[in-house]
N, C-alpha and C positions, 0 to 999 in steps of 0.2 A: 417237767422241770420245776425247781423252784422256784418262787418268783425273788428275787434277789435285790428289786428295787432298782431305782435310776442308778445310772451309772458315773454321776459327774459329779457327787459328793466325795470327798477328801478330807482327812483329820484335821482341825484345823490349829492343830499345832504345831509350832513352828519348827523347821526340820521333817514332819515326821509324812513321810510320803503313802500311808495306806490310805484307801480309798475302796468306793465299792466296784470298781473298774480293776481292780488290782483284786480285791476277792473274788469275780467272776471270771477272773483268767485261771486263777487258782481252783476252786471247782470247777471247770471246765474244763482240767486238765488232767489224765487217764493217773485212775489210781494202784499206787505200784501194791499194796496191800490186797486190793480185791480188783483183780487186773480180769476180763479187761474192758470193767465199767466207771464211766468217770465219776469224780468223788461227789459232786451233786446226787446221783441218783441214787449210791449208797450210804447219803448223808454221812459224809464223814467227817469228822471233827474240826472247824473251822480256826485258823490260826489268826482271827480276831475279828469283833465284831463293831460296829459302828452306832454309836448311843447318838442320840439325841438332846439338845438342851434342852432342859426344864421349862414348861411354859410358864409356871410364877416367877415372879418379879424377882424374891428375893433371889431361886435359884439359879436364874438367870443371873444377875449380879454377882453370885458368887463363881459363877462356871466363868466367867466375860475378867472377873479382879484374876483368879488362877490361870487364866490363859494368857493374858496380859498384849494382846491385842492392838496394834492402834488402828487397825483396819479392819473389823471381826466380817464376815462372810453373813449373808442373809441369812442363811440356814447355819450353825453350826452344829459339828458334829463332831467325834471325840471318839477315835478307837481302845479296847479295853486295853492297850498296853500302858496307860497312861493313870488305869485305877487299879486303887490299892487292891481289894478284890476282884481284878478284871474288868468288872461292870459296879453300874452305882449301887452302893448300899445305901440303908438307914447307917449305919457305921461309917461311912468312905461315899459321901453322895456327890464328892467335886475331883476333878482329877488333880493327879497330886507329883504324879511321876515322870520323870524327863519330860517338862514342858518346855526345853528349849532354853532354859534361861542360860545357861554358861554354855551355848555354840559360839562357836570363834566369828569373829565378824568374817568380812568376806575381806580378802584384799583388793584394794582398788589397782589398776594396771598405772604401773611408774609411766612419769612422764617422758618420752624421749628427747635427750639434753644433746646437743651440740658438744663438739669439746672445744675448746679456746685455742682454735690457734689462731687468732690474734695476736694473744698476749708479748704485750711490750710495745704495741705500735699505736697504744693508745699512750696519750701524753698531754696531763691534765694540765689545763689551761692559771695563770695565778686569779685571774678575775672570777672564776666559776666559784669560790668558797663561798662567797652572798647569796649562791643558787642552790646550798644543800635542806635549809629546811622547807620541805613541802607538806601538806595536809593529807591526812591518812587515806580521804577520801578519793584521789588521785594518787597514791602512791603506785595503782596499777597504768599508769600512763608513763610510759619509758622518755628519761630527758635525756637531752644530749649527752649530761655528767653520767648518766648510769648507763648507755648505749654503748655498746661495743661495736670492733669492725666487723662482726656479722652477724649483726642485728637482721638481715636480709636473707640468711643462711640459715637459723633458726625458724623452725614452724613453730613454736610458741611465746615468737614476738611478732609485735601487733606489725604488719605488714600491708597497708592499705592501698586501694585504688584511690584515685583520685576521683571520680566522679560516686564513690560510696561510701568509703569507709573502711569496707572492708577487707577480708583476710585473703591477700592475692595469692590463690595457688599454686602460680605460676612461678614465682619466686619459692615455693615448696618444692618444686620438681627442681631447678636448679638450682643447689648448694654452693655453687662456684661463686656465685654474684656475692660481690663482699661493700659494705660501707666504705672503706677507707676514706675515699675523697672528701663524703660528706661529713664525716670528722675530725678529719683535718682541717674545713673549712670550719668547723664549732669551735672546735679548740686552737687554731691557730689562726684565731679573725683577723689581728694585728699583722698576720705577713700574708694576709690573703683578700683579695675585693673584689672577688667575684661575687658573694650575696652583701649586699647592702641594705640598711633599712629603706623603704622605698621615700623619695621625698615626694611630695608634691607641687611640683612650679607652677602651673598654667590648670585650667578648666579641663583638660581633655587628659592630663593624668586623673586627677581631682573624679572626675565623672567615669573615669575605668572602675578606681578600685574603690568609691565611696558610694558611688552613683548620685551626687551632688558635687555643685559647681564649690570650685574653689574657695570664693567668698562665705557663700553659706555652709561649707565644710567649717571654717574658721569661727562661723558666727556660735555655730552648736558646738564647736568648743571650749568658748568664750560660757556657752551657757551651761555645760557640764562641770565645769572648772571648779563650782564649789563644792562637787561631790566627791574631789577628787581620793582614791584611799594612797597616802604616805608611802603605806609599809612596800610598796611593788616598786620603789627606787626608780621608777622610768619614767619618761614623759608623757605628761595627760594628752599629749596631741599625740604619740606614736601608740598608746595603749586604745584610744579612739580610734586611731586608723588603722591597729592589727581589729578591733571590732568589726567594725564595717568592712572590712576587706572580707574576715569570713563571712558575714551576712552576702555581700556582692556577688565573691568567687568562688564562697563554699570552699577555701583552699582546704588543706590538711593543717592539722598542730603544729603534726612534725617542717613542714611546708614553711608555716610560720615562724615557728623558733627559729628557723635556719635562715631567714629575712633578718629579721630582728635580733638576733644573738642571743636570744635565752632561753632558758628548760625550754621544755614541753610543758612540763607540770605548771610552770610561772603561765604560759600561755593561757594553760584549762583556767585557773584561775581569775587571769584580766578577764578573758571573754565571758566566766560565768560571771563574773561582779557588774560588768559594764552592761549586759544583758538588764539583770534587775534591774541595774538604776536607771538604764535610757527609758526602759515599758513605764516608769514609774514617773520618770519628768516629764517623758515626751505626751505625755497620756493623753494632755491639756490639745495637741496639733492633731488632734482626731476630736472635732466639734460636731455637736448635734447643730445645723446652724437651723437661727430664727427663719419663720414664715418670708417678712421684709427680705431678709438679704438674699435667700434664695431665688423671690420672685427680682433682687434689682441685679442679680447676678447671670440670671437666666438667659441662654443662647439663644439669634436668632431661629434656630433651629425647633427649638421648643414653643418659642411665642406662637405661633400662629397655630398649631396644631393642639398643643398640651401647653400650656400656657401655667397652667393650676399643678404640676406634678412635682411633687416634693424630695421625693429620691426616687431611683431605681434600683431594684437589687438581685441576686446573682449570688450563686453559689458555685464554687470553686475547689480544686480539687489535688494535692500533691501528695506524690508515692512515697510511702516509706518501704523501709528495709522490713519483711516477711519477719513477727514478732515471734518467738518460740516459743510464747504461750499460747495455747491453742483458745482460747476465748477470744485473747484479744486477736487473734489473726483473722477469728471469724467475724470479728465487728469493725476492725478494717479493711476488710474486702470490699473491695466495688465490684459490682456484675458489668457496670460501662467501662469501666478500664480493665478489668481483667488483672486487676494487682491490688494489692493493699494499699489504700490511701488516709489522710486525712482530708477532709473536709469541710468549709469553712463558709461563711456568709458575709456575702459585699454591700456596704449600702452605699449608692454614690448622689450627690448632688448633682444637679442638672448643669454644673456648671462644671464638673469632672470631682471636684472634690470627696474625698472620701470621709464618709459621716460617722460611719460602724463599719465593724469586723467582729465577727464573733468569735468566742472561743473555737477549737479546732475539735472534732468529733470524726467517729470512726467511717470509714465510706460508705458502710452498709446504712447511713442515718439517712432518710428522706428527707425533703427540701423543706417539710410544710410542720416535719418534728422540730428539724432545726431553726426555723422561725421561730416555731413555739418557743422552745427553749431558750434561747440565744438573748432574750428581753428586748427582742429590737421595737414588737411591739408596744412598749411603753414607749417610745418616742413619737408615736404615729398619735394623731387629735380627730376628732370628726371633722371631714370637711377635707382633709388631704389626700391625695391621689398618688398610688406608689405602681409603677409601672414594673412587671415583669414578662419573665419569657415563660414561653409552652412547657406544661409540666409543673410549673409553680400552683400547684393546687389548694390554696391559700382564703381562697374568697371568704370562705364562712368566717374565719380567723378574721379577716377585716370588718364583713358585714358587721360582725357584733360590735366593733369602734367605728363603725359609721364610717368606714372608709375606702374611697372607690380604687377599683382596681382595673387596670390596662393591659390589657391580655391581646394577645395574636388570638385571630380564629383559628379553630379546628379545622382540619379537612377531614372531616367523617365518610361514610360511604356516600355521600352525594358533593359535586363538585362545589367550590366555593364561589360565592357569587363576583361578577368583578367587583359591588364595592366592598366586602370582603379583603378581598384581594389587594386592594389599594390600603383600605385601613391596614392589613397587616404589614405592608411593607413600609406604611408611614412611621409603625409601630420599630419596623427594625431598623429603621432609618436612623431613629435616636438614640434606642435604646442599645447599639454599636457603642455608646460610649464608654456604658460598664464593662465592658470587654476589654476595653483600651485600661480602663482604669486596674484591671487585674492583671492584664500586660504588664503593666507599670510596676504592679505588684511582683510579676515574674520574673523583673530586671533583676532581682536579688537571689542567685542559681542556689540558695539554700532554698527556697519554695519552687523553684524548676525541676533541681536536679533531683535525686533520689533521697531521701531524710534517713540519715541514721540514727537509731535506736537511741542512742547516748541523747539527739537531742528534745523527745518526746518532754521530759521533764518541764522545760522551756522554750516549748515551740508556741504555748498561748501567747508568751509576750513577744517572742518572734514575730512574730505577726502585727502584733501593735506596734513596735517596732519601725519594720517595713512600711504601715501604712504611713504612719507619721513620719516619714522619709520621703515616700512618695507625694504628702502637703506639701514638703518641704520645698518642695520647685517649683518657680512663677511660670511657668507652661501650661497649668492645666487648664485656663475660662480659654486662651487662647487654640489650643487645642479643640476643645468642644466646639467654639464656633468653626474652626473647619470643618 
């Protein structure tokens, strides 16, 4: 037999399917001229052969510019239907001939559209004309004004659960489920009060949808007040409290606008502006505090045992929505959860207060990367004492700032001793408070529930955010000393 070479090289231009797999079926197949030996072993004239790129540079360049490539193959190779002479000359040394340039693109598959029967039982509201310009950036978020009665009938309108975000399938299978109500209730707000914007009378509304007592709901937006933006025509108190309600309830857009009476789009908008500017005022309610105040702040729980410990910290941990780029899905996987998460770093004061949060990073990050990184270390002095839990493998990171560290023992393959034993439960005795303090953190079902994609952009300041919400209530020295 001849030897005919691997078999998994192909022309590498575009359209042209020979290959050396495709020439070895071809001699290998009984030839009808000199029957009845196959065309291999009476070497019969082969209907094309497979060249190789040129190892110098320039040839290479000129075979790579003629192919026109944005992808070229490790090996390229170039069957003679493609040169002027068959194969390369000194006269024709680049291929020159159908290389693909004018193949028709491919068509892409039409989207499958609903047909409108609806039509006519929408019936545009006279207040809605203040709600037609939107930012192009959001143009793909459906408002009220562009929402039809079956909006929920179409599988390529955005059709969300509630606890994700995402595209309910379930509303895919049945076509019957139609909007009406909920657009009668947008556009006919004036003869209808079943959705109202929510008010706040008393502590215990106040503390549903803000997670803050009534008073200091009012106080922060007394202190917003001057950052207020004009052009959204609404109240700096109801564009505050559609913010914080999505931060609390993680509700929906559409969820929102149908509370509050406007787009969807006007929604994206308040909540992406009020985002920026809370991470940006609130910033100052997340204190590194002094040496003095932590030690006059300090629970009795902590005197008598750690007396000296300056914060405690804790990393934390919330799922997002499975990213469809495969980098980042492998850098937010966690192996402990078994999902894609982000993950984030706690520092708390002995008196519950939250000191740091670190930016958010992917779940595959270790505890001791994310220290590294995070600069929490520049807060830490020699002489301070920062308590952690098992796993936090930290120490050398401190030794070098001279700063002691409080660890649970190990139970290695020998039992632990009782005093062992006692030190570590003294150890989780206190250090339960960082845990409450990320509780605290978890009252806000945007960092509970599942995160979706849209909100990666601004989930660092989400986060500062959150904690600077969580300063914001006189419960926490109280707390600790329980």
């Amino acid at each position: 037999m001849v030897n005919r070479g691997g078999s998994g090289k192909c022309c590498a231009v575009k359209g042209c399917h020979n290959s050396y797999r495709k020439l070895k079926m071809f001699l290998d197949q009984e030839c009808y001229e000199h029957k009845p030996t196959i065309r291999a072993e009476y070497k019969c004239p082969r209907p094309f052969k497979l060249h190789k790129m040129p190892s110098d540079d320039d040839g290479k360049r000129q075979w790579l510019e003629a192919l026109n490539l944005k992808c070229p193959p490790r090996n390229v190779h170039v069957c003679s239907f493609h040169f002027v002479d068959r194969q390369p000359t000194t006269e024709n040394p680049y291929p020159e001939l159908w290389l693909g340039y004018d193949r028709p693109l491919r068509k892409t598959r039409r989207r499958r559209t609903c047909p409108d029967e609806g039509a006519g039982v929408y019936q545009e509201h006279p207040g809605m004309d203040e709600l037609r310009p939107v930012e192009e950036s959001l143009a793909s978020v459906p408002s009220p004004k562009q929402s039809d009665v079956d909006d929920h009938s179409c599988t390529s309108k955005n059709v969300a659960s509630v606890g994700t975000q995402w595209e309910d399938h379930i509303f895919e299978e049945h076509c019957y489920i139609k909007r009406q109500h909920i657009v009668t209730y947008v556009n006919q707000s004036t003869q209808c009060d079943t959705f109202k914007p929510p008010t706040l009378m008393n502590d215990y509304d106040s503390n549903l949808y803000t997670g803050l007592p009534l008073h200091t709901f009012h106080t922060l937006v007394a202190v917003l007040r001057p950052h207020e933006n004009l052009a959204y025509q609404t109240e700096i108190e109801q564009q505050i409290l559609l913010t914080l309600m999505k931060l609390k309830l993680n509700l929906l857009i559409e969820d929102l606008a149908i509370r509050f009476r406007i787009s969807v789009s006007k929604v994206s908008r308040i909540i992406s502006f009020w985002i920026d500017t809370m991470a940006a005022v609130l910033k100052d309610l997340i204190p590194w505090l002094p040496k003095e105040t932590i030690r006059a702040t300090t629970p009795e729980a902590y005197k008598q045992h750690y007396p000296n410990v300056t914060c405690i910290l804790d990393c934390s941990e919330s799922e997002v929505q499975r990213p469809g780029n495969l980098d980042s899905r492998s850098e937010s996987y966690s192996h402990y959860y078994a999902c894609n998460t982000i993950k984030y770093l706690v520092a708390i004061a002995p008196c519950g207060l939250v000191m740091f949060i670190s930016a958010a990073y992917g779940g595959c990050c270790s505890d001791k990367f994310i220290t590294c990184d995070s600069g929490i270390l520049e807060y830490l002095h020699p002489g301070d004492e920062v308590m952690v839990d098992r796993g936090f493998l930290i120490r050398d990171l401190l030794f070098e700032r001279q700063v002691n560290m409080i660890i649970p023992h190990f139970a290695n393959k020998t039992q632990l001793t009782e005093e062992k034993v006692t030190c570590s439960r003294r150890i989780a005795n206190v250090r339960i408070h960082v845990e409450r303090a990320i509780r605290r953190l978890k009252v806000y079902k945007v960092l509970s529930q599942t995160l979706p994609i849209t909100l990666m952009p601004k989930i660092d300041k989400i986060l500062r955010i959150c904690a600077a919400l969580v300063n914001l209530r006189g419960d926490l020295i109280h707390e600790a000393d329980n």
